[in-house]
C-alpha positions in Angstrom: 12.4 16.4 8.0 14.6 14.0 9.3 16.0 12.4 6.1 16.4 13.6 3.1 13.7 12.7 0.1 16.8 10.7 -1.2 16.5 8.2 1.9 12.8 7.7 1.5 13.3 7.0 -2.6 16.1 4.5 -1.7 13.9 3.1 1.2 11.1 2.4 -0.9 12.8 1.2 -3.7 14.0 -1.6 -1.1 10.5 -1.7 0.4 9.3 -2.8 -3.7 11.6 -5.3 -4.8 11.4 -6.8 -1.3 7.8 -6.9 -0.8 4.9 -5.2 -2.5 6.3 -5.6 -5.8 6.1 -9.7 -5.0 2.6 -8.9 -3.1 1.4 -7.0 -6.1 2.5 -9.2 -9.0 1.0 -12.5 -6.9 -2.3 -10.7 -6.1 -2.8 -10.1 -9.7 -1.7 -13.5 -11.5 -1.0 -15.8 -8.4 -2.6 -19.0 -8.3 -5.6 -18.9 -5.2 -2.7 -20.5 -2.9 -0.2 -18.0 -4.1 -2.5 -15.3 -3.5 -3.3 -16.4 0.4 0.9 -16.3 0.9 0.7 -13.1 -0.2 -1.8 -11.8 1.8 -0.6 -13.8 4.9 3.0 -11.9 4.5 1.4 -8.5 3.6 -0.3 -8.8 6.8 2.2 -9.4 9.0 4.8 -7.2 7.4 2.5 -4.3 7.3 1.6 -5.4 11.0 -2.3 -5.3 10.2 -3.0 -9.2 10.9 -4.3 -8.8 14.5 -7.4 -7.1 13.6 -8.0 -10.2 11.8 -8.8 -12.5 14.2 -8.1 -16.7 12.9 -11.9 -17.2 15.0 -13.6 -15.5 11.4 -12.1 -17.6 8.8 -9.8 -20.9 10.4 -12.0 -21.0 13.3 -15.4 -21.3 10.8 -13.9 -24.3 8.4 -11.9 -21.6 5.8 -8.2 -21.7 4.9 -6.5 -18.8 6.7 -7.4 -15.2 4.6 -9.7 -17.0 2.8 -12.5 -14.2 3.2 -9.8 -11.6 2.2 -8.8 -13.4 -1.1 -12.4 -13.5 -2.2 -13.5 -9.9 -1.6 -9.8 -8.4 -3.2 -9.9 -10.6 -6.2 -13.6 -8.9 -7.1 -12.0 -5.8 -7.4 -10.7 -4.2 -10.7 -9.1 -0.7 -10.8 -11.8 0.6 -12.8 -14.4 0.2 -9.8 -12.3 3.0 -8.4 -11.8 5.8 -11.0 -14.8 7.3 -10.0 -15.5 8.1 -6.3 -12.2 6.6 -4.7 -13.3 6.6 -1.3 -17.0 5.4 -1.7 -15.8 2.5 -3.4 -12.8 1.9 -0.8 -15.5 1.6 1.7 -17.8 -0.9 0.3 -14.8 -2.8 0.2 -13.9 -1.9 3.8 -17.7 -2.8 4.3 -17.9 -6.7 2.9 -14.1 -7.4 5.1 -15.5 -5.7 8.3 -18.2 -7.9 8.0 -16.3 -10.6 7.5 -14.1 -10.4 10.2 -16.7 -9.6 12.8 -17.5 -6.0 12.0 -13.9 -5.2 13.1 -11.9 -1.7 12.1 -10.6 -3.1 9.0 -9.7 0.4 7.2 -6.1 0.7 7.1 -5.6 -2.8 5.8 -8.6 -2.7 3.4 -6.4 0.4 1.9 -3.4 -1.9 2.2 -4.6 -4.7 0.1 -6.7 -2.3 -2.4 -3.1 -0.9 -2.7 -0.7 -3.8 -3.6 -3.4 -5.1 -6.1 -4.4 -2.3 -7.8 -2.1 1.3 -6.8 -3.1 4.4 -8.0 -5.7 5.7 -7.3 -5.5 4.1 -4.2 -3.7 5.5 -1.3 -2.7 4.0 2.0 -4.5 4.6 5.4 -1.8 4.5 7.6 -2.2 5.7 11.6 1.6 7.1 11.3 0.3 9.0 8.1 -3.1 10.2 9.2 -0.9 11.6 12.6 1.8 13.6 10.6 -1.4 15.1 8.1 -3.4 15.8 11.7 -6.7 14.1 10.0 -9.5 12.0 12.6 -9.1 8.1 12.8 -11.0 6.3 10.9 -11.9 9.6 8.2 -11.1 8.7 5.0 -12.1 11.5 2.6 -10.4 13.9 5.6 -7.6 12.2 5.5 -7.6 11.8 1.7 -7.9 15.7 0.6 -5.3 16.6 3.2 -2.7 13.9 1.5 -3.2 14.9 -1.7 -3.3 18.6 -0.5 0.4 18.0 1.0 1.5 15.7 -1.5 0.9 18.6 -4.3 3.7 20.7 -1.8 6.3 18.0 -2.1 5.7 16.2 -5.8 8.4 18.3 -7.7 11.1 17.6 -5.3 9.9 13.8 -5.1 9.7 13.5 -8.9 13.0 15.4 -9.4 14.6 13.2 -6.5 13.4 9.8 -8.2 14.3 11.0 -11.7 17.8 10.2 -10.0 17.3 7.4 -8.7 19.1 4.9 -11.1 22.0 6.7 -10.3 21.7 4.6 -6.8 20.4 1.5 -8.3 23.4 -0.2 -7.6 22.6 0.5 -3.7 19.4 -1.1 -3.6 18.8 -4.7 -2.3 18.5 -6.5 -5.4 20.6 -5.3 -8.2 19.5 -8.3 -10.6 15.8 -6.9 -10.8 16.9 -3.4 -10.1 19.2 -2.2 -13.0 19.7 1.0 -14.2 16.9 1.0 -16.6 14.5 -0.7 -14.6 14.6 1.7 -12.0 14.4 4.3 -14.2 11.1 3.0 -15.3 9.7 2.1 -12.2 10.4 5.2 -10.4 9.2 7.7 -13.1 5.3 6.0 -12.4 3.5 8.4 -10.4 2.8 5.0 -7.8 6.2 4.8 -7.0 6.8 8.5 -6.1 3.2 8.6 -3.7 4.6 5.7 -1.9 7.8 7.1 -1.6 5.8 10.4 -0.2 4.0 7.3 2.1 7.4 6.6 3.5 7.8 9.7 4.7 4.7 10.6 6.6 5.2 7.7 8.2 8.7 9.0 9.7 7.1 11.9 10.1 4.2 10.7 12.0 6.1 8.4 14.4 
């Protein structure tokens, strides 16, 4: 490992009240326009817009991410209690299509993700190279993320239960007080995507 667990909780407490908490919280109640900002930064910052080329949705009449906006806003968190990765791919399905029946999985994870979290989990090529799983295998990819996740949840959990201790090192100590931190970092979200952060060291 080259951090410790207590980088990756700090990191993604940064990566939150920077970005997916705003992604998530727009996605959710944002106004259609809102909604299209959000997906246009998430995008870029997750480096997934290129495999959505402008020719599929500006180059047919529609406002950029249009398409996108449409197909995430259909989906509740209930449509994925069930069979997680089934319904991850019919989502996967209706934006492939949309965008010229491009690779679309990572991002369709990405989005699924910032709207709805658990039980989503992120598709990430950094990720799926530190668990060893084939590109473009979801249900591989998701038993052998929950199979090392279950290795490293106590000492995540137990590293985020001190996390408010810190608070006062994140990025934005007006939304991140003690007690909000606390909160926050206790949900069982918070401690996969800290878990996220560090497969992805891991898998560079």
């Amino acid at each position: 490992m080259k951090h410790s667990l207590e980088y990756f909780s700090l990191r993604y407490l940064d990566m939150w009240l920077r970005h997916d908490r705003l992604y998530h919280e727009s996605m959710n109640n944002g106004t259609r326009e809102e909604k299209l900002i959000s997906i246009r930064k998430a995008a870029t910052y997750y480096k997934v817009a290129r495999n959505l080329p402008k020719k599929y949705d500006e180059g047919i009449g529609c406002v950029r991410y249009e398409p996108i906006v449409k197909i995430i806003d259909k989906a509740i968190a209930s449509d994925f209690s069930g069979d997680t990765v089934k319904s991850i791919s019919k989502v996967q399905d209706k934006i492939s299509k949309a965008y010229g029946d491009r690779g679309v999985l990572s991002i369709t994870t990405k989005l699924l993700w910032l709207k709805i979290r658990d039980p989503i989990i992120i598709f990430d090529s950094q990720a799926r190279k530190a668990l060893n799983t084939e590109d473009g295998d979801l249900l591989g990819f998701y038993k052998a993320w929950r199979a090392e996740y279950s290795m490293h949840s106590k000492a995540i959990a137990a590293v985020c239960a001190k996390l408010s201790n810190v608070s006062k090192y994140s990025c934005d100590q007006t939304i991140a007080t003690p007690a909000y931190v606390k909160a926050i970092s206790a949900q069982p979200w918070f401690q996969e995507r800290v878990f996220d952060v560090y497969l992805w060291h891991e898998g560079q």
